[in-house]
Kinemage of the C-alpha trace (Angstrom):
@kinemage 1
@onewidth
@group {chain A} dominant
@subgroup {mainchain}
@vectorlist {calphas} color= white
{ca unk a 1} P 0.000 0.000 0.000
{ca unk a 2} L 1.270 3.458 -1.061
{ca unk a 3} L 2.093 5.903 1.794
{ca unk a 4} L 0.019 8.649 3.358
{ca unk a 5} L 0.535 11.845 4.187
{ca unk a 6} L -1.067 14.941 5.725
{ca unk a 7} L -0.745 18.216 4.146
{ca unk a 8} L 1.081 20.704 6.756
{ca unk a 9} L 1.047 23.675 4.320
{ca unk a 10} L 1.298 24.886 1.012
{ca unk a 11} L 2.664 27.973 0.310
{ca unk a 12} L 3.207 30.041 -2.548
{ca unk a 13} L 7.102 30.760 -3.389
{ca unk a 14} L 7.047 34.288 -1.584
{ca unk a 15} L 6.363 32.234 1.566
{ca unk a 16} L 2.729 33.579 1.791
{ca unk a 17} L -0.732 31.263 2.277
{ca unk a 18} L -1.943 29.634 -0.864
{ca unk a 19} L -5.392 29.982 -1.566
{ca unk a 20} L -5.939 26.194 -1.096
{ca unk a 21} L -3.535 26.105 2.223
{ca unk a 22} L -6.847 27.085 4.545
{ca unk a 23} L -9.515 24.206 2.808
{ca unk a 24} L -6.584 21.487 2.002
{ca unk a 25} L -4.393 22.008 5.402
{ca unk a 26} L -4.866 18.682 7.259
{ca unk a 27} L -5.945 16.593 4.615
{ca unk a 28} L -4.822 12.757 4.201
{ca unk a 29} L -3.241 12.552 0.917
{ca unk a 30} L -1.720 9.567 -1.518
{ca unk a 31} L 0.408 10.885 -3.687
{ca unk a 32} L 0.783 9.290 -7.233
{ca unk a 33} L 4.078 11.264 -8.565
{ca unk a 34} L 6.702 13.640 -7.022
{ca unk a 35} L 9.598 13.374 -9.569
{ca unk a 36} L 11.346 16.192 -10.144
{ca unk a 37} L 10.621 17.965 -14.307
{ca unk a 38} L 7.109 16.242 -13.944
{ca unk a 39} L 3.826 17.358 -12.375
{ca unk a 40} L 3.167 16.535 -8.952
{ca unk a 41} L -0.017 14.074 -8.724
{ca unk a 42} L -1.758 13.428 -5.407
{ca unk a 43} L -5.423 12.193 -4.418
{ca unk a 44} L -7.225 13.914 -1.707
{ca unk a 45} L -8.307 10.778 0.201
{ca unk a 46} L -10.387 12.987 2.447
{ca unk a 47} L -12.397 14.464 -0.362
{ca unk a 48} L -14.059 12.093 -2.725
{ca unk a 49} L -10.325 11.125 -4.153
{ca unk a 50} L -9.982 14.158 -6.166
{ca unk a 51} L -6.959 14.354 -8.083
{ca unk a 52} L -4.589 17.149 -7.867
{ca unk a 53} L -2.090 18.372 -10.493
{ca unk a 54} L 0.486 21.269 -10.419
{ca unk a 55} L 3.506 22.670 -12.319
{ca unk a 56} L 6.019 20.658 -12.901
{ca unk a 57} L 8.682 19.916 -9.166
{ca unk a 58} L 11.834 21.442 -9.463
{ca unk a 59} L 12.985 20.039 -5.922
{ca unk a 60} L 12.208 17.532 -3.184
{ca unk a 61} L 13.308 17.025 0.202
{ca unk a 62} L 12.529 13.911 2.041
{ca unk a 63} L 12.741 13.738 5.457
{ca unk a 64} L 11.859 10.429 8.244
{ca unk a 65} L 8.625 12.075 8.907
{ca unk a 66} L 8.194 15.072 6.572
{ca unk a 67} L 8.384 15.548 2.804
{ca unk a 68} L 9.234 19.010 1.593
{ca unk a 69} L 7.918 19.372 -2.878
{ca unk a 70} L 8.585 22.838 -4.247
{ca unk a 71} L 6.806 22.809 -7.814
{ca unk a 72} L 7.314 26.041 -10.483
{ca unk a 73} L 4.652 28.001 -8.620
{ca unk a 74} L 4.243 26.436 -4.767
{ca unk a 75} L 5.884 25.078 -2.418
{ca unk a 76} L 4.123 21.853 0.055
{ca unk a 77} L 4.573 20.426 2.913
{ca unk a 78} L 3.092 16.809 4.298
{ca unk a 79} L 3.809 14.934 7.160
{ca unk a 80} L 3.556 11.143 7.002
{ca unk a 81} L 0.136 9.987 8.412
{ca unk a 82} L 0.287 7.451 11.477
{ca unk a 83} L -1.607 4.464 10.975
């Protein structure tokens, strides 16, 4: 089974809220593709398993617990969900 996480922010590159931040923030996600020069794909488990897809990552840090995607316009933050 793929890995959840929960979405801790999502910001836009000028470190203010994204629109979404305030609706999404807290939501379990799956997410389908982080790989960096492609779009980042990821299903809102929480909300009827809509998909989401942005501009295309330019860098990814992965941490034990936290996972860091900056895409062309945003920049997100998830936390992996306990079980």
């Amino acid at each position: 089974m793929s890995q959840l996480y929960v979405i801790e922010s999502i910001r836009n590159l000028d470190g203010t809220a994204h629109e979404r931040e305030a609706q999404r923030k807290g939501q379990r996600v799956e997410i389908l593709n982080c790989t960096v020069g492609q779009a980042l794909l990821l299903v809102y488990r929480d909300d009827y398993n809509k998909l989401l897809r942005t501009s295309p990552v330019t860098n990814v840090l992965a941490g034990a617990s936290e996972l860091v995607v900056w895409t062309q316009n945003s920049e997100y933050t998830f936390r992996k969900a306990v079980a």
